[in-house]
C-alpha positions in Angstrom: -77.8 52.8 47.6 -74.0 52.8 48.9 -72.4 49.5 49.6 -69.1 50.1 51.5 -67.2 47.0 52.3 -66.8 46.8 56.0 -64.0 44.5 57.4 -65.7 42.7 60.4 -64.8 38.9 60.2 -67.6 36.0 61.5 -66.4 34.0 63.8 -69.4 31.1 62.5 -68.7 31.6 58.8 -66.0 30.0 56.8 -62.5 31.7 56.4 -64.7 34.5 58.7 -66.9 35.2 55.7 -70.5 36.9 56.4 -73.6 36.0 53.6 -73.5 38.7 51.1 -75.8 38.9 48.0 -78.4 36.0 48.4 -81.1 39.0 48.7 -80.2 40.1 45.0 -81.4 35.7 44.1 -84.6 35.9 46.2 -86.8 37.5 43.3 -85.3 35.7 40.6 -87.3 32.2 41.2 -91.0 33.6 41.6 -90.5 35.9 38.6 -89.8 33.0 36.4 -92.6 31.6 37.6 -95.0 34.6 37.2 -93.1 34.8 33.6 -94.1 31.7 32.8 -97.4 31.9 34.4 -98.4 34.9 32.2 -96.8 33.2 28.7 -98.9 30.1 29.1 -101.9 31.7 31.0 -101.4 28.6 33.7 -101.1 29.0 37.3 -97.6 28.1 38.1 -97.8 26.6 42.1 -94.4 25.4 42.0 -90.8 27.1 42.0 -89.7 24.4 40.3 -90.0 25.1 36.4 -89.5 22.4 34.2 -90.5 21.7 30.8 -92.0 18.8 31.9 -94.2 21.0 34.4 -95.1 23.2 32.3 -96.3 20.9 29.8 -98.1 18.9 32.6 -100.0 22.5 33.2 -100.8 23.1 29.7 -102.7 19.5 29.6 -104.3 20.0 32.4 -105.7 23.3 31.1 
């Protein structure tokens, strides 16, 4: 992969900035999840991962 910076300004964006680099933060949520799914052997069906939550799940199971 070759990233080349590319000076194109967006009018809608702030100081004419473009999104850059949310795609690289899209995994990071669901594998927590799956990480803590497969530590506790709970199905995890929420992003949000709390201790509280996943103490809740381990009761429950």
């Amino acid at each position: 992969m070759k990233n080349e910076l590319i000076d194109n300004p967006f009018e809608g964006g702030p100081y004419g900035a473009r999104s850059l680099g949310e795609l690289s933060l899209v995994g990071a949520a669901p594998a927590l999840a799956l990480a803590v799914q497969n530590a506790i052997g709970c199905k995890v069906k929420q992003i949000t991962v709390t201790p509280e939550y996943i103490m809740e799940l381990m009761k429950v199971n």
